[in-house]
C-alpha angles and dihedrals in degrees: 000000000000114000119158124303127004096212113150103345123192119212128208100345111180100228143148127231108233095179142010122211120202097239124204104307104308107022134074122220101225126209103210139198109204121184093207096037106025124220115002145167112232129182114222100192126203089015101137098050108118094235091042104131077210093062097076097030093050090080124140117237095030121101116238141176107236128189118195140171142197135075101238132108081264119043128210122246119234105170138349127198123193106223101192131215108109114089122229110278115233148201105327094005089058098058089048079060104062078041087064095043092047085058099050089049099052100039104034121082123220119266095009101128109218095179088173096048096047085052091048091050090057098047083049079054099062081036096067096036094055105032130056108212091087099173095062090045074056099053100044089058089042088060099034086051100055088053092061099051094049102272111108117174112232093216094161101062146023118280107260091021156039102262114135119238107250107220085219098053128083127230155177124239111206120200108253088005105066123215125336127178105274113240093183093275090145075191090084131083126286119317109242133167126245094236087059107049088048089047082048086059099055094032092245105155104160085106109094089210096054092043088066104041091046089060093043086054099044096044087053100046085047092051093052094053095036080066084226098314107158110230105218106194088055094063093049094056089038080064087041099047146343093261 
């Protein structure tokens, strides 16, 4: 292929497409998650062209090996290989997978490389292709997610001091605070179990207490970071399922 300049050009990137733009009337704009580079916008032109060898590898939720070129805010595709290994997601796993993507989307900057938590949203995708609790495959990634962009829960002590959270105690868990002993000051923060912050720590969601707390928590700490984008894909599967 030899499509304009060759400017800092990028070979063989394992990377996952979140999101395809129709482009003018034959390409395709691209959002990209990159394991080297982060989040980036690609142009795949010529994509949509029948006879286009792109139009069946540009898939979301398969992992490829993308080279690209250019040094402006949208890159240029040169080549894209497909690499295999992740089965199709279906039915409600797939639309945990949009969910994951919409997050990614939302939450993640351009150009900011998160090589773990690439890694880690590979290994949610085979997750969710091959078991079948899917919420708790969600709220793994929820949790995992905030700690790579710099908001950890603190799930193993109260929040200003180094008190331990006692699994028969209940709390509050306040956004940008983290969980006090609840005196009955409906104010503060969501009212959570013990049990279920310290399940939350070691990703232990079999409790159904603490599977729906977990999701009460988690659905109020992403809205808060979201800064009230509506996350599409959640409502659907909130239709779907109780996820």
């Amino acid at each position: 292929m030899t499509v304009g300049s060759r400017h800092n050009k990028q070979q063989d990137q394992p990377a996952i497409v979140l999101h395809s733009y129709p482009f003018r009337e034959t390409s395709l704009l691209l959002d990209v998650f990159s394991r080297q580079h982060g989040r980036l916008p690609i142009v795949a032109r010529g994509a949509r062209r029948p006879k286009s060898n792109l139009r069946s590898v540009l898939m979301s939720f398969q992992p490829l090996s993308l080279s690209w070129f250019g040094k402006g805010e949208v890159r240029t595709l040169h080549s894209a290989e497909w690499q295999g290994g992740q089965p199709y997601l279906q039915s409600t796993a797939l639309m945990c997978g949009f969910y994951l993507n919409e997050l990614l989307l939302n939450l993640l900057a351009r150009d900011d490389p998160h090589q773990q938590l690439f890694d880690y949203y590979l290994a949610t995708l085979h997750r969710l292709a091959h078991e079948t609790d899917h919420a708790a495959t969600l709220r793994c990634f929820e949790k995992h997610l905030l700690q790579e962009l710099g908001y950890a829960l603190v799930l193993n002590r109260e929040a200003g001091s180094d008190k331990a959270i006692q699994a028969e105690l209940g709390y509050r868990y306040a956004v940008e605070r983290g969980a006090v002993l609840d005196d009955g000051d409906a104010h503060i923060g969501l009212p959570v179990q013990g049990k279920t912050l310290l399940d939350m720590m070691v990703d232990d969601y079999a409790d159904p207490v603490t599977a729906q707390q977990s999701k009460q928590l988690m659905r109020v700490l992403l809205n808060h970071h979201l800064g009230g984008k509506v996350l599409h894909t959640r409502e659907l599967i909130k239709d779907l399922q109780k996820l």
